[in-house]
CHARMM-style PDB file with segment names, atoms N, HN, CA, C and O in Angstrom:
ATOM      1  N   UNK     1      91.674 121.623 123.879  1.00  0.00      PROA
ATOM      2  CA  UNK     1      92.924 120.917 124.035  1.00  0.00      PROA
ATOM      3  C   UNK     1      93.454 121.082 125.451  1.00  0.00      PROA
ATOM      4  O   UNK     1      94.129 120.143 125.874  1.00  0.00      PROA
ATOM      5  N   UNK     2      93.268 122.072 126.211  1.00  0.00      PROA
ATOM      6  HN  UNK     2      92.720 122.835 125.868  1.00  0.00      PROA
ATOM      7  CA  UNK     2      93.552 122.611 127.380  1.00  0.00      PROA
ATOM      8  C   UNK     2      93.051 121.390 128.255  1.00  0.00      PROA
ATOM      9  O   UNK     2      93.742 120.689 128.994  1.00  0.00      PROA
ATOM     10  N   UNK     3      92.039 121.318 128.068  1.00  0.00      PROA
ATOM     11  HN  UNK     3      91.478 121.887 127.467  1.00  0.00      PROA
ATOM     12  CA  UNK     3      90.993 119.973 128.825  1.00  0.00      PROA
ATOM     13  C   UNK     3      91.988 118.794 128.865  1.00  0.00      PROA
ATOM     14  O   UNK     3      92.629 118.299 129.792  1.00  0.00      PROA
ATOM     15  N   UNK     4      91.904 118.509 127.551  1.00  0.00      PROA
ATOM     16  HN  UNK     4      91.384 118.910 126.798  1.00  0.00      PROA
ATOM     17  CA  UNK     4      92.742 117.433 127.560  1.00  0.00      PROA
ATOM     18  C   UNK     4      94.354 117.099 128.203  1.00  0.00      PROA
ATOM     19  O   UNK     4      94.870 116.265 128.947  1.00  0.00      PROA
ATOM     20  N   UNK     5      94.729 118.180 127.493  1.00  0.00      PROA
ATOM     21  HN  UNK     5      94.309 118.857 126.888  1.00  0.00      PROA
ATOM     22  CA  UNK     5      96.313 117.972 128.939  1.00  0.00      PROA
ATOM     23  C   UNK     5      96.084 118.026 129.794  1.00  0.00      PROA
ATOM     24  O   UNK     5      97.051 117.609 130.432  1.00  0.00      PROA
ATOM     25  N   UNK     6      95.139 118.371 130.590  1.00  0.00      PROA
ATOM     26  HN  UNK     6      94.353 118.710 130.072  1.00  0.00      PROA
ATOM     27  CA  UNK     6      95.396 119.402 131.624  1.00  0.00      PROA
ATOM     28  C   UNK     6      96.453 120.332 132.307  1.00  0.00      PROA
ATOM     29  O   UNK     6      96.970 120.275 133.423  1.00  0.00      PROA
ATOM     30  N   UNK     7      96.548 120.889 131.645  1.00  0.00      PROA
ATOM     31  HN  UNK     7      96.128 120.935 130.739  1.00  0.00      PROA
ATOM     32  CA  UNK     7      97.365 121.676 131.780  1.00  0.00      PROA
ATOM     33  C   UNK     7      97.038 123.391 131.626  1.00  0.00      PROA
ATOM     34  O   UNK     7      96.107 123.721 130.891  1.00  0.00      PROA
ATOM     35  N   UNK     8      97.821 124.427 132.329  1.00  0.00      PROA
ATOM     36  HN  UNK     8      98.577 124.159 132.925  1.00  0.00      PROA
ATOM     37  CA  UNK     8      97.215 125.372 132.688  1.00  0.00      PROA
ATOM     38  C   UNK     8      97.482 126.830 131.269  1.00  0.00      PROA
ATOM     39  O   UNK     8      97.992 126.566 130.180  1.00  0.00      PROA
ATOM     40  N   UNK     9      97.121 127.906 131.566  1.00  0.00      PROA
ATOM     41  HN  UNK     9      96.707 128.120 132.450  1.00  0.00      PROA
ATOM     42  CA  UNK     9      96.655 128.465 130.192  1.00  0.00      PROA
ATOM     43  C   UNK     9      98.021 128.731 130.224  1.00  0.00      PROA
ATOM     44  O   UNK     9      97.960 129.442 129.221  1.00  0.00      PROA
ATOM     45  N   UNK    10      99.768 128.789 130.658  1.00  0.00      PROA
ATOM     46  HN  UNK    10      99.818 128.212 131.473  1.00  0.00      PROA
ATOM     47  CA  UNK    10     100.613 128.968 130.101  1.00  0.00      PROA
ATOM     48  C   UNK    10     101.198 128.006 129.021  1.00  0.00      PROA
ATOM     49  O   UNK    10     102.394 127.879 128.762  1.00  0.00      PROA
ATOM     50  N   UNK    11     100.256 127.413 128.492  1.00  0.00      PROA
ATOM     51  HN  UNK    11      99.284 127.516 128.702  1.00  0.00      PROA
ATOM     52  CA  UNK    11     100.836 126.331 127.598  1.00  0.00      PROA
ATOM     53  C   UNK    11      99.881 126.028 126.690  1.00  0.00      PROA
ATOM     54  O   UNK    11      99.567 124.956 126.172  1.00  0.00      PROA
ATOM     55  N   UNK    12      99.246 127.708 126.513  1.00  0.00      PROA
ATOM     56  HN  UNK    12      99.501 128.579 126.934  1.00  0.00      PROA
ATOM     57  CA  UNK    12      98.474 127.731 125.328  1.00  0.00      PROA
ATOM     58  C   UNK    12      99.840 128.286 124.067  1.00  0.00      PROA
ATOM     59  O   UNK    12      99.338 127.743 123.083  1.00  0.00      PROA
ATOM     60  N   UNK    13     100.735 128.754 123.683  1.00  0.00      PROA
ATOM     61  HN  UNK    13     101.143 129.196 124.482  1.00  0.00      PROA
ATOM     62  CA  UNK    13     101.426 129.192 122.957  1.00  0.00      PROA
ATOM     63  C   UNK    13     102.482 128.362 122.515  1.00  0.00      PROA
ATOM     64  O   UNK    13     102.808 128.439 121.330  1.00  0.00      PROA
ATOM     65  N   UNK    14     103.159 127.462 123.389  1.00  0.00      PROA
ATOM     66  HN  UNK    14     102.894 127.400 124.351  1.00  0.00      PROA
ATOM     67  CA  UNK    14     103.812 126.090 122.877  1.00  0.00      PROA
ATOM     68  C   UNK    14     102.843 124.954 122.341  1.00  0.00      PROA
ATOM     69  O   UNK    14     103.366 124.023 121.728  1.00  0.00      PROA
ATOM     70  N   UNK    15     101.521 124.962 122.521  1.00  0.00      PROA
ATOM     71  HN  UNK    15     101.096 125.718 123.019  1.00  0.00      PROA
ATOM     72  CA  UNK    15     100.332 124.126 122.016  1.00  0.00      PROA
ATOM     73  C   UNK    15     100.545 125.338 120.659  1.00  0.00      PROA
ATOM     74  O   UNK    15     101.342 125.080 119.756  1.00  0.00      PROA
ATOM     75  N   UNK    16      99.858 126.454 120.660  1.00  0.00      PROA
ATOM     76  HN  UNK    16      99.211 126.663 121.393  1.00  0.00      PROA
ATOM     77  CA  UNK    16      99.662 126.435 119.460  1.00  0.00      PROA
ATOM     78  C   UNK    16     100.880 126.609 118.280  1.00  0.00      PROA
ATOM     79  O   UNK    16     100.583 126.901 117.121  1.00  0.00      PROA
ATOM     80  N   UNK    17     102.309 126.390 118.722  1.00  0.00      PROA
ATOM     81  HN  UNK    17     102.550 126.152 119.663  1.00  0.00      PROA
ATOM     82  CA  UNK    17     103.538 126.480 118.117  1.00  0.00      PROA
ATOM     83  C   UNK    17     103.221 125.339 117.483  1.00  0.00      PROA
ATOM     84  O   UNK    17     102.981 125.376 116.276  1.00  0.00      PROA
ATOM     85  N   UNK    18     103.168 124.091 118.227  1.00  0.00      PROA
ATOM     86  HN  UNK    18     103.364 124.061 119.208  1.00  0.00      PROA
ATOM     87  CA  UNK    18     103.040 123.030 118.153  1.00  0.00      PROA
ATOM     88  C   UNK    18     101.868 122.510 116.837  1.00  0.00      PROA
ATOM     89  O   UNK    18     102.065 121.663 115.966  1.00  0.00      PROA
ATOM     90  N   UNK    19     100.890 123.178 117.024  1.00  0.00      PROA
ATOM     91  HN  UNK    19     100.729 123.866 117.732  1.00  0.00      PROA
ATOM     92  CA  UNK    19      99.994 122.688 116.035  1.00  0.00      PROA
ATOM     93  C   UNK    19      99.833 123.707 114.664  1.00  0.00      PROA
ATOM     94  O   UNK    19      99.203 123.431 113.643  1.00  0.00      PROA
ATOM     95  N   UNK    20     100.579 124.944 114.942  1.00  0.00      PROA
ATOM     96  HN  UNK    20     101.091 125.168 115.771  1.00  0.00      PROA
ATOM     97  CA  UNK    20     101.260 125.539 113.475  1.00  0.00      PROA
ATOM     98  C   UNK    20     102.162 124.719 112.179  1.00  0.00      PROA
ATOM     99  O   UNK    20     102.319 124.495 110.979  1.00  0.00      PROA
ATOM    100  N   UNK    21     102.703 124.448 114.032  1.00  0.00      PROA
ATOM    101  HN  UNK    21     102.575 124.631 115.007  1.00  0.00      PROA
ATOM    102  CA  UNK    21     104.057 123.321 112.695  1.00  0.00      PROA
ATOM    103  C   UNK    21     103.774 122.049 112.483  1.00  0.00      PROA
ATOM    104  O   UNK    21     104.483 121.201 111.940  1.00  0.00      PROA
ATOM    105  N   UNK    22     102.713 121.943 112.931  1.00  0.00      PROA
ATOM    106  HN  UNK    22     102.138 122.632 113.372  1.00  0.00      PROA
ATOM    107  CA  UNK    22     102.170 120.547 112.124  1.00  0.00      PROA
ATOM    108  C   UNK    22     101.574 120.540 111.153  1.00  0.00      PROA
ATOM    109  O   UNK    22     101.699 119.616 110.348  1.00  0.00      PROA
ATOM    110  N   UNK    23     100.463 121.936 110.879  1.00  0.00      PROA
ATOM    111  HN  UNK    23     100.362 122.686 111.533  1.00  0.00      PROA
ATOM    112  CA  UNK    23      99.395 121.985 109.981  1.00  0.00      PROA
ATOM    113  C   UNK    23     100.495 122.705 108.655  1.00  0.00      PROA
ATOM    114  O   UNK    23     100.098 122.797 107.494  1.00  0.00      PROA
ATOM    115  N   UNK    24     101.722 123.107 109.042  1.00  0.00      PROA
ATOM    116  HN  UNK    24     102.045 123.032 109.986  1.00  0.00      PROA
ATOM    117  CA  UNK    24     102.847 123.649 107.753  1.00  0.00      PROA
ATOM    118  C   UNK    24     103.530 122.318 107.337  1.00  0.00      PROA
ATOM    119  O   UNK    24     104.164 122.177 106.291  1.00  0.00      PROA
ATOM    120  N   UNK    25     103.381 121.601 108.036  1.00  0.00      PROA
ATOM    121  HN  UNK    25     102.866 121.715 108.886  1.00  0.00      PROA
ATOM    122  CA  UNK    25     104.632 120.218 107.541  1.00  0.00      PROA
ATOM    123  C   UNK    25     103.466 119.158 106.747  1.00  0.00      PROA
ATOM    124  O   UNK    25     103.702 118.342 105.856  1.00  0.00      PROA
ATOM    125  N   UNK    26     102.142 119.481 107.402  1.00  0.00      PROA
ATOM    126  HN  UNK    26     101.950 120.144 108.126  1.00  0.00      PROA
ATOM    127  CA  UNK    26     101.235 118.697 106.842  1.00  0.00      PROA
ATOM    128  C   UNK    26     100.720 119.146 105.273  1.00  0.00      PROA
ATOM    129  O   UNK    26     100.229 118.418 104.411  1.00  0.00      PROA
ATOM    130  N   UNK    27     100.936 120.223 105.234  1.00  0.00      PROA
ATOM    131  HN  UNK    27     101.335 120.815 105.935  1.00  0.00      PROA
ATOM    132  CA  UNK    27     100.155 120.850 103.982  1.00  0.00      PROA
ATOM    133  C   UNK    27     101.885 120.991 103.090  1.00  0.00      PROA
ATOM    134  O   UNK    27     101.992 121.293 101.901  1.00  0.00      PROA
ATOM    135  N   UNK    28     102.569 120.817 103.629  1.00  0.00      PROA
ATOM    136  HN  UNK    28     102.483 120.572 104.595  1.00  0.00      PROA
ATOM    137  CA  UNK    28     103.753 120.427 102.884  1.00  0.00      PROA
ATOM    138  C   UNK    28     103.777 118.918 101.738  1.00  0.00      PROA
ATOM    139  O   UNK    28     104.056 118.543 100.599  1.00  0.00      PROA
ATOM    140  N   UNK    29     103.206 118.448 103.196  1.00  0.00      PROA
ATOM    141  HN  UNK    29     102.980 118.753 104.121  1.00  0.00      PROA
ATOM    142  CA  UNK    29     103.557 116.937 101.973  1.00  0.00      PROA
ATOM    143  C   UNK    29     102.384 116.900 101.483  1.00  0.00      PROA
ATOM    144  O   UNK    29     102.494 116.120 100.536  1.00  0.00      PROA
ATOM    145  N   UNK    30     101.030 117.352 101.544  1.00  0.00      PROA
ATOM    146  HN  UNK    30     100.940 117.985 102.312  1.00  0.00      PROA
ATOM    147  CA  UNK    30      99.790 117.114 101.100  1.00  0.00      PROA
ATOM    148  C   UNK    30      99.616 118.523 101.143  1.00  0.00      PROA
ATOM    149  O   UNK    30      99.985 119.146 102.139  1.00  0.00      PROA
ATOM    150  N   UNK    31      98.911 119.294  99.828  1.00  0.00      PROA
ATOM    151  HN  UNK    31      98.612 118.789  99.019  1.00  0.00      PROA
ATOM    152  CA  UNK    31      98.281 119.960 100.487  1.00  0.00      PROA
ATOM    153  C   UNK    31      96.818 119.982 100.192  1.00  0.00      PROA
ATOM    154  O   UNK    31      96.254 121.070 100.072  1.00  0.00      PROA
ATOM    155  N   UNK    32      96.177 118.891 100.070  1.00  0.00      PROA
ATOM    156  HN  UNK    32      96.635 118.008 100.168  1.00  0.00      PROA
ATOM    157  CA  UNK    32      94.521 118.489 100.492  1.00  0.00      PROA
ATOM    158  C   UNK    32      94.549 118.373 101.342  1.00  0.00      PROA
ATOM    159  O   UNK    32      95.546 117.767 101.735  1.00  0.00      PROA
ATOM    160  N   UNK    33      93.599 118.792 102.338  1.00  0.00      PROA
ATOM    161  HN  UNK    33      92.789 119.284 102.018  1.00  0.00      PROA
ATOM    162  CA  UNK    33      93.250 118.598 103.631  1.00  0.00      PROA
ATOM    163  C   UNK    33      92.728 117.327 103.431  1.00  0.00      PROA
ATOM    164  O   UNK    33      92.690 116.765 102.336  1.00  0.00      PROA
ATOM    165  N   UNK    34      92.251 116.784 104.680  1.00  0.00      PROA
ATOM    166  HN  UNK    34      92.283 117.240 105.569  1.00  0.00      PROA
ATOM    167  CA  UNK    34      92.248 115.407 104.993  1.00  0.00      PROA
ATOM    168  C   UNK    34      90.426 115.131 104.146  1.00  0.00      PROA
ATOM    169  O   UNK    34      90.247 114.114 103.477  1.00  0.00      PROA
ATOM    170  N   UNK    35      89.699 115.790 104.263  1.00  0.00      PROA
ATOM    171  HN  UNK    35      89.844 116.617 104.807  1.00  0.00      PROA
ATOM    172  CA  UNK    35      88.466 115.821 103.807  1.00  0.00      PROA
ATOM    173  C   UNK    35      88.696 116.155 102.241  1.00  0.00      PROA
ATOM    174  O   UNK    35      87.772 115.657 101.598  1.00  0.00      PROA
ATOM    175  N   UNK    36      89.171 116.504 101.816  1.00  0.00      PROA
ATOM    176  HN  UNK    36      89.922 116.908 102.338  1.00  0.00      PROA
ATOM    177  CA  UNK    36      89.701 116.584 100.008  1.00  0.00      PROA
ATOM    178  C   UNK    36      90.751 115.787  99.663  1.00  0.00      PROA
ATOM    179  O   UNK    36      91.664 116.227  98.963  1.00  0.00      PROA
ATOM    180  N   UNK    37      90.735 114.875  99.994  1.00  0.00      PROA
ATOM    181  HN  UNK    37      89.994 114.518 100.562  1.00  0.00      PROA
ATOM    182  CA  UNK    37      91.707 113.469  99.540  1.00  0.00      PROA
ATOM    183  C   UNK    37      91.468 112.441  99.712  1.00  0.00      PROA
ATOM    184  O   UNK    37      92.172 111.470  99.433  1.00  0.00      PROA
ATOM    185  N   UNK    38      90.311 112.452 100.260  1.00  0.00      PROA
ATOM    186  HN  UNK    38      89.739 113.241 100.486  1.00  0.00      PROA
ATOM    187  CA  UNK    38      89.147 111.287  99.720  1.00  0.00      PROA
ATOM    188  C   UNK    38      88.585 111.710  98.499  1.00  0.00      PROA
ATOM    189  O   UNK    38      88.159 110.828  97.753  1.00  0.00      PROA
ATOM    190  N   UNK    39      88.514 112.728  98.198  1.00  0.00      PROA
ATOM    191  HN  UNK    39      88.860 113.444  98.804  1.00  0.00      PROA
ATOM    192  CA  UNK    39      87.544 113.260  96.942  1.00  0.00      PROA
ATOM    193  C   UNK    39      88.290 112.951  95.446  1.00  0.00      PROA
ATOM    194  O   UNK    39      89.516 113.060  95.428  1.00  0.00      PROA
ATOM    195  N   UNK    40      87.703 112.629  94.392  1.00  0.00      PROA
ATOM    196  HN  UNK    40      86.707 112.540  94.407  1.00  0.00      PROA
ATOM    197  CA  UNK    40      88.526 112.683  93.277  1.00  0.00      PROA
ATOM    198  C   UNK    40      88.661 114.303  92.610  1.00  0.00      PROA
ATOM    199  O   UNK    40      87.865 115.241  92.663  1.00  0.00      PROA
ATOM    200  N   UNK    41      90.217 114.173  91.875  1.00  0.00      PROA
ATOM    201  HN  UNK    41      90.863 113.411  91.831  1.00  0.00      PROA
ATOM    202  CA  UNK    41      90.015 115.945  91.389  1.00  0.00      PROA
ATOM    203  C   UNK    41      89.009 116.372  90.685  1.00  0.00      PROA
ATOM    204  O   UNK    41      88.781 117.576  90.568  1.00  0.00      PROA
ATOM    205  N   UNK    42      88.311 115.486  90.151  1.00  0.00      PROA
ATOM    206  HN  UNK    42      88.496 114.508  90.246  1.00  0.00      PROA
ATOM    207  CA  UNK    42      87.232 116.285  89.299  1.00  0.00      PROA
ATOM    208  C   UNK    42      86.187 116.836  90.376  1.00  0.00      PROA
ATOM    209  O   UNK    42      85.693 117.952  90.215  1.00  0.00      PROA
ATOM    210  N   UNK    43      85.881 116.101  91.392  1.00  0.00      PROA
ATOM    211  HN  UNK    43      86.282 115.195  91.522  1.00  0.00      PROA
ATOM    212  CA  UNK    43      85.317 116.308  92.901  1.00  0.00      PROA
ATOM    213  C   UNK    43      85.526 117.817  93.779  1.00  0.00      PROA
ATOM    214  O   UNK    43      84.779 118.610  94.351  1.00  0.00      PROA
ATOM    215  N   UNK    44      87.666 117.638  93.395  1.00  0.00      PROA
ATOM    216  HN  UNK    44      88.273 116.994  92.930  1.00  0.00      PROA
ATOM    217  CA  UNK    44      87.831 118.872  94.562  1.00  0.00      PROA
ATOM    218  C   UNK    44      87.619 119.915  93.504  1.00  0.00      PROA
ATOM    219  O   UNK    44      87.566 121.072  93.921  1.00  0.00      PROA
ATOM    220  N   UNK    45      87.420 119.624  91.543  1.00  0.00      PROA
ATOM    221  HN  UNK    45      87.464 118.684  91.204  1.00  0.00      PROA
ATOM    222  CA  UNK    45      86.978 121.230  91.127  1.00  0.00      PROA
ATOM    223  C   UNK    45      86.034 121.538  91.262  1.00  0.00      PROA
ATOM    224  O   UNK    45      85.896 122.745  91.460  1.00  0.00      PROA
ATOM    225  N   UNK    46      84.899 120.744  91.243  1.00  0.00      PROA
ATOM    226  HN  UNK    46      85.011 119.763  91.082  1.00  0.00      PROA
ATOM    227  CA  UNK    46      83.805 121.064  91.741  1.00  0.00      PROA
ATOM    228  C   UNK    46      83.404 121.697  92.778  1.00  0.00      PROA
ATOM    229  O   UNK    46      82.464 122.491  92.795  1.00  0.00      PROA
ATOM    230  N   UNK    47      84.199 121.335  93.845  1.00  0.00      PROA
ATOM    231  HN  UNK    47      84.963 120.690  93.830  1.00  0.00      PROA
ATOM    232  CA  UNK    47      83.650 121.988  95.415  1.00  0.00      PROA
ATOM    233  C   UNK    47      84.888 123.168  94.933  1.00  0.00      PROA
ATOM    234  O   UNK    47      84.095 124.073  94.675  1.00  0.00      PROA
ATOM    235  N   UNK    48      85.738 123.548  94.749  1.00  0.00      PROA
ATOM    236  HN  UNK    48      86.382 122.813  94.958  1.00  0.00      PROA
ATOM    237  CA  UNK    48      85.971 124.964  94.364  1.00  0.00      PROA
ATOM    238  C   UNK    48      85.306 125.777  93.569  1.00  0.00      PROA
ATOM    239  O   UNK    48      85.416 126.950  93.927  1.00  0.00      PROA
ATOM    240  N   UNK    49      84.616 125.604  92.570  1.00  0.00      PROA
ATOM    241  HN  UNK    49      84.527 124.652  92.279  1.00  0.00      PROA
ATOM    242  CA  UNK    49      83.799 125.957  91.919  1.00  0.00      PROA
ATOM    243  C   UNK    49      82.750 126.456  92.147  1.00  0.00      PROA
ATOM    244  O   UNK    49      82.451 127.565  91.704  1.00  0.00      PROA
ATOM    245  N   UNK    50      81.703 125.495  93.139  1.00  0.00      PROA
ATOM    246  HN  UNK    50      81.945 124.594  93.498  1.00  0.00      PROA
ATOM    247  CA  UNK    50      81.057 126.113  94.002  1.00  0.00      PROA
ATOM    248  C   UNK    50      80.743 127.157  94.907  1.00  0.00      PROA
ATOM    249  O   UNK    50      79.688 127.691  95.250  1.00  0.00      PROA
ATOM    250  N   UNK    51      82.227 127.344  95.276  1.00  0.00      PROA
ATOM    251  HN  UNK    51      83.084 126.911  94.997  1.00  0.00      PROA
ATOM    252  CA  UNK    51      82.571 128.265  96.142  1.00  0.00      PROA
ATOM    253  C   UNK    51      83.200 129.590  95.517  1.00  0.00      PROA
ATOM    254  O   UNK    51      83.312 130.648  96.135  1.00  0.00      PROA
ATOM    255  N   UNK    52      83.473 129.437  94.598  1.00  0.00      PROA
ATOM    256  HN  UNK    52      83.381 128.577  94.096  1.00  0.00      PROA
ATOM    257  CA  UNK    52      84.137 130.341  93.716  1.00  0.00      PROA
ATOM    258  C   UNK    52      84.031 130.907  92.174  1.00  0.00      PROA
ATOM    259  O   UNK    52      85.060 131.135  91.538  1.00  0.00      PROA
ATOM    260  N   UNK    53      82.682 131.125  91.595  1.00  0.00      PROA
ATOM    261  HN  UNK    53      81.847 130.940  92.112  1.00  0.00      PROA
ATOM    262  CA  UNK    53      82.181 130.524  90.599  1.00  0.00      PROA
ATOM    263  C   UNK    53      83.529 131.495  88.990  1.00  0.00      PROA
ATOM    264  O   UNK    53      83.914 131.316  87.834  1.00  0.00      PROA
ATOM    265  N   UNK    54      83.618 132.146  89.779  1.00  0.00      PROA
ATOM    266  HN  UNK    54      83.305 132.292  90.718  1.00  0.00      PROA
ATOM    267  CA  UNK    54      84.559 132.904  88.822  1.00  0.00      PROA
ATOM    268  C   UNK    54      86.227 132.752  89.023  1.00  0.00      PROA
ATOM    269  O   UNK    54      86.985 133.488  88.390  1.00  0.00      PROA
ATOM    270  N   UNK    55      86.796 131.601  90.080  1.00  0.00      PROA
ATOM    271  HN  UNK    55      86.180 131.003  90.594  1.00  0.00      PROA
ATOM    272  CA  UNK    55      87.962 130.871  90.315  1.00  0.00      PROA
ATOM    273  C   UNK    55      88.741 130.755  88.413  1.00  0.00      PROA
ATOM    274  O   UNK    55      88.065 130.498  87.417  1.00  0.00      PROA
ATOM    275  N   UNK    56      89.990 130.982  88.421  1.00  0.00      PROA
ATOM    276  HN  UNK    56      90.539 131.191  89.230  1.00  0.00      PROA
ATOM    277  CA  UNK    56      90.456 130.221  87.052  1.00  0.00      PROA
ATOM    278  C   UNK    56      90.580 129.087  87.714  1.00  0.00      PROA
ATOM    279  O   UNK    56      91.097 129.211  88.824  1.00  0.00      PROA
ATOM    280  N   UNK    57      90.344 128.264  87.467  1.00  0.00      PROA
ATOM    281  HN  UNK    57      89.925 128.163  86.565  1.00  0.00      PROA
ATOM    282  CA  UNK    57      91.089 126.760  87.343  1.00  0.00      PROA
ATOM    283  C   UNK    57      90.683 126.027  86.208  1.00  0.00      PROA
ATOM    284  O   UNK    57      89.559 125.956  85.709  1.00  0.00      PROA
ATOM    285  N   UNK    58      92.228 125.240  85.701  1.00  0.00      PROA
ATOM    286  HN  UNK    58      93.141 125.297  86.106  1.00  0.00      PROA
ATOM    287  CA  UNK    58      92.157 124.950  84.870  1.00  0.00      PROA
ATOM    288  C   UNK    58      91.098 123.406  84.494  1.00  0.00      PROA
ATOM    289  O   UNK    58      90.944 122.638  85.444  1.00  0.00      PROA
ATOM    290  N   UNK    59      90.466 123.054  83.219  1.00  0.00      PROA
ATOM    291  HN  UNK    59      90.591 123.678  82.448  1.00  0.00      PROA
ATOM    292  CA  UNK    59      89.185 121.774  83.356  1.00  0.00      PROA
ATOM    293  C   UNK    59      90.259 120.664  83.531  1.00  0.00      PROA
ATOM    294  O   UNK    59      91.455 120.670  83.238  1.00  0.00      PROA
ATOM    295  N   UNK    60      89.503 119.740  84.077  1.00  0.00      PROA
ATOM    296  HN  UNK    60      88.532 119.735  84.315  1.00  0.00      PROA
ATOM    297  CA  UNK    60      90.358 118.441  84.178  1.00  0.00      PROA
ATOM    298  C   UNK    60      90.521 117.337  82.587  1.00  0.00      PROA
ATOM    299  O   UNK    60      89.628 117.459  81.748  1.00  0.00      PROA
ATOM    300  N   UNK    61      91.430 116.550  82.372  1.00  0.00      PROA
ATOM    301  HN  UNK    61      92.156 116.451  83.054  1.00  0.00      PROA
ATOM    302  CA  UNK    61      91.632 116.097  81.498  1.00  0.00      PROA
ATOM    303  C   UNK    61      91.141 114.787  81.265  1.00  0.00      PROA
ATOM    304  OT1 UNK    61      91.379 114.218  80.200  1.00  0.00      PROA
TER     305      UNK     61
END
């Protein structure tokens, strides 16, 4: 990101203020990430599942 502003390393900490409070306001109104909201829920239990084989979650209906 540095690249891209150009701008120098004192404006690494208002960058990353900046992209804290986006990824909190974002997972506020959504909280699927952008790659799990294309997916259907039976989809995102699956890929938790995968990853978690002993996860509770509850079966889909």
């Amino acid at each position: 990101m540095m690249e891209l502003t150009g701008r120098d390393r004192s404006f690494i900490v208002p960058l990353l203020l900046a992209v804290a409070t986006a990824t909190l306001v974002s997972r506020t109104i959504e909280p699927r990430s952008i790659y799990d909201a294309r997916l259907t829920d039976e989809q995102v239990l699956a890929r938790i599942r995968s990853r978690d084989p002993e996860a509770r979650i509850p079966q889909p209906r």
